[in-house]
N, C-alpha and C positions, 0 to 999 in steps of 0.2 A: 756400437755393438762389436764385437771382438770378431774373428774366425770360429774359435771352437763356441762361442752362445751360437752364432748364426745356423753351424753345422748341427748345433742340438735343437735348434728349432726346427730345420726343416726335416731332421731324423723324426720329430715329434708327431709334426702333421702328415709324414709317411707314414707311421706307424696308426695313423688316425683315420686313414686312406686305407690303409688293411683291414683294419674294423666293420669300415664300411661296406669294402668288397666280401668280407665274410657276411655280412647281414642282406644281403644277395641272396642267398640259402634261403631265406625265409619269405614268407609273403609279406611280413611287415617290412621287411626290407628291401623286397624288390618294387613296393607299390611306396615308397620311400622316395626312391630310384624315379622314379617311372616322372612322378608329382615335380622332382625338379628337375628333372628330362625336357616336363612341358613348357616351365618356364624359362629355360636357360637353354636355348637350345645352341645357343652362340659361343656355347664354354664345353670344354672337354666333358669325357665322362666320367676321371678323376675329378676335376674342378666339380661338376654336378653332384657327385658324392659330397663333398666337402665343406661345397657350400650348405646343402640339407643336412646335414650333421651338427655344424656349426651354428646357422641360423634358420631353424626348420620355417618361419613364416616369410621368409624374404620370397617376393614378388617381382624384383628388377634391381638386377646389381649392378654395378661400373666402380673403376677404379674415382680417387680420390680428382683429380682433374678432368678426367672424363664428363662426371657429374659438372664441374664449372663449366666445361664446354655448353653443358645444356642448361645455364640460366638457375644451379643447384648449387649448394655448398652443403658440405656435411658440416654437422653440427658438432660443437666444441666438445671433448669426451667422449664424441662416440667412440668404439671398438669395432675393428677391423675383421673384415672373413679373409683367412689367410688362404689363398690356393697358389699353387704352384704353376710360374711363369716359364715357358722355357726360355736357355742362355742360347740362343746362336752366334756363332763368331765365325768369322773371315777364314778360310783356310786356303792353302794352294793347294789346286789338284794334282794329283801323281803325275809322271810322265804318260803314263799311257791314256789321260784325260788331256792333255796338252793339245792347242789347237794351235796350226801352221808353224811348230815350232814351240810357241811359246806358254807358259804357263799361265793356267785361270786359276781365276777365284770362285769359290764358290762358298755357299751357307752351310755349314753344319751344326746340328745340336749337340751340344756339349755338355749340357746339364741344366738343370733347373732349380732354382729361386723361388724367396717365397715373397708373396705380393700380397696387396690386400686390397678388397675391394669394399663398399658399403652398399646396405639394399637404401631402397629409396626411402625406407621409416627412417631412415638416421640422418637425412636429409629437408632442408629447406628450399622454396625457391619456387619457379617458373612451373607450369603445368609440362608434361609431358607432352608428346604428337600421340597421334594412335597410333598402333601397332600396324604392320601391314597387312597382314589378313585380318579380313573384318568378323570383329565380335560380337556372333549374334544372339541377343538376349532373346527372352519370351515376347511378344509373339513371334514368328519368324522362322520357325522349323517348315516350312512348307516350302518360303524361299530356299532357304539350303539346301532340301531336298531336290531342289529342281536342278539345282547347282551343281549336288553332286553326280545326279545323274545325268547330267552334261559331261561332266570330267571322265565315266564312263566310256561314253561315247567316243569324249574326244580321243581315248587311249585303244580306239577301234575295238570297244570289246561289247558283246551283244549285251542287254541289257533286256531282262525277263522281269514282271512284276506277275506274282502270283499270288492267288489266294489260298494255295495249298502248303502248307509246311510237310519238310521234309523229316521227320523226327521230331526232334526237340529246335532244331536249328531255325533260325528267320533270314537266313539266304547262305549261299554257297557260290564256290567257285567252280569251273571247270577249264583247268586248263587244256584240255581238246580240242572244245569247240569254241574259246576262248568268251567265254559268256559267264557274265554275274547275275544270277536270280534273287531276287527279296521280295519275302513274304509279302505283300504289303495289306494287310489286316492290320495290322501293330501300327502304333500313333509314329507320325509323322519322325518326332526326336528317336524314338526306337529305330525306324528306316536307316537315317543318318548315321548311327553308332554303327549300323551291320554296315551302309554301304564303304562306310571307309573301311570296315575292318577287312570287307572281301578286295577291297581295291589292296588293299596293303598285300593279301594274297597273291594278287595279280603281279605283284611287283616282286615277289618273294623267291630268288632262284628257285627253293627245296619245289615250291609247287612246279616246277617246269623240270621236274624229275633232274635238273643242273646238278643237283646235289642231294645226298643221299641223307634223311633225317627221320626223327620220328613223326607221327601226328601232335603232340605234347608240344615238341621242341617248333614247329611249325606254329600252332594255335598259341603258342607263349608269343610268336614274335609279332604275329598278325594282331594280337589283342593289343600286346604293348605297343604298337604302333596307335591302333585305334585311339587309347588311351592318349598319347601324345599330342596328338594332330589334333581328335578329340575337344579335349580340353582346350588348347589353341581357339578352337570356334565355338570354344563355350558351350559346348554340349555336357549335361550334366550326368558323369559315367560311374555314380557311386553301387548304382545297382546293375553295374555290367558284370557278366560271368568270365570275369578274366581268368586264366586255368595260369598258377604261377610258380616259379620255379619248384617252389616245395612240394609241390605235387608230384615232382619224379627223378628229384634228386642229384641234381647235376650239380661237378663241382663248383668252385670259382674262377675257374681258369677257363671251362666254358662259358659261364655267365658272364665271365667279361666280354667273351666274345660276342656273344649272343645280343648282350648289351651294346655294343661299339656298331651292329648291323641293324638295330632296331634304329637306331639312331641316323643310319646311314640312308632306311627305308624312307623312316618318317622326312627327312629331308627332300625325296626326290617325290615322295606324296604330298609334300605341301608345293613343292615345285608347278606341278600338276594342276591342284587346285588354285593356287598364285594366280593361273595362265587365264581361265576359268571365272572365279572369282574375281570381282572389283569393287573394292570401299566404295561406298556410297557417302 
């Protein structure tokens, strides 16, 4: 492949990157977003666009060797998901980075590459490990529940179960008195969606008044966490009242960001639960 095919391809898959960050705007596109957030959490949030764009059922991707590491080979004629690699290279630091004198080295990113990965449909070979948070099917929301209200706890924060709802809500935060309440009238798997969603609250700057947002911009990040993490434990979140970006309008340059902190959430919430939780 030449210089200029090369440069026309990954000008291609950028421009296919934009697409995607424009369909953000919508609720089919940020629940788009969200679906391969849960599965890929190990790939950028470009890469996650791209990959769901390109191969919307993919369930577990890895590059073409990767997969041989695990006992897999892709199969002859499959077709690649192209996402973009970053280039870092060797640099020397300025003078004023210089240590006892003499010049370092250091990493810098230069630019990015286009790479391709396969989902595991395109593949043969050896069974999988399980995941490490464990996926809990039906029956079993009663364990989870217990689980997660450990993780609560473990994060010093009071934990209220009540049978009175507050409006329409089935639990709430307060950061004051640093305490999570859930309804608990509602089945077991209902507990579990609200308690992560309040836990992700709890981890949320905007609620510790850190930074200044709206309630919309708040419940967009709290649910899309839920969603995330969610899904991860197999909780079944089609009939959650996610409130999504469409609803009030924000450009894409926030929704990147927005998106880039949902991710950041979910991470430090599954961290949490990781601690918490143990496959059985």
């Amino acid at each position: 492949m030449t210089t200029t095919q090369a440069d026309d391809k990954r000008k291609a898959l950028i421009d296919k990157l934009g697409q995607q960050v424009e369909a953000l705007r919508t609720s089919e596109g940020w629940q788009k977003w969200l679906a391969a957030a849960a599965r890929f959490h190990d790939y950028s949030f470009n890469n996650q666009l791209l990959i769901a764009a390109q191969c919307p059922h993919a369930t577990h991707v890895a590059g073409f060797n990767t997969w041989k590491s695990f006992g897999r080979c892709v199969r002859k004629g499959e077709k690649g998901i192209a996402i973009l690699a970053p280039v870092v290279r060797k640099v020397t630091a300025e003078n004023d980075d210089q240590t006892d004198g003499q010049p370092t080295e250091k990493r810098r990113l230069t630019g990015f590459r286009i790479a391709y990965v396969f989902d595991i449909s395109q593949t043969d070979g050896e069974a999988l490990n399980a995941p490490t948070m464990p996926v809990l099917e039906e029956p079993g929301r009663e364990e989870l529940h217990r689980q997660l209200c450990e993780v609560v706890r473990s994060r010093s924060l009071e934990l209220v179960l009540s049978a009175e709802a507050n409006g329409q809500a089935r639990g709430w935060f307060s950061h004051d008195s640093q305490r999570i309440t859930i309804v608990d009238i509602f089945p077991a798997a209902s507990q579990c969606r609200t308690l992560i969603h309040e836990l992700a609250h709890s981890l949320d700057p905007r609620c510790s008044g850190q930074r200044q947002a709206t309630r919309a911009e708040i419940e967009l990040v709290a649910e899309s966490v839920a969603y995330i993490v969610g899904t991860r434990l197999g909780l079944a979140l089609d009939d959650s009242s996610t409130t999504y970006a469409a609803s009030w309008g924000a450009d894409t340059a926030k929704l990147q960001s927005l998106a880039a902190e949902v991710i950041g959430l979910a991470g430090q919430l599954e961290t949490h639960i990781e601690s918490v939780m143990q496959p059985t």
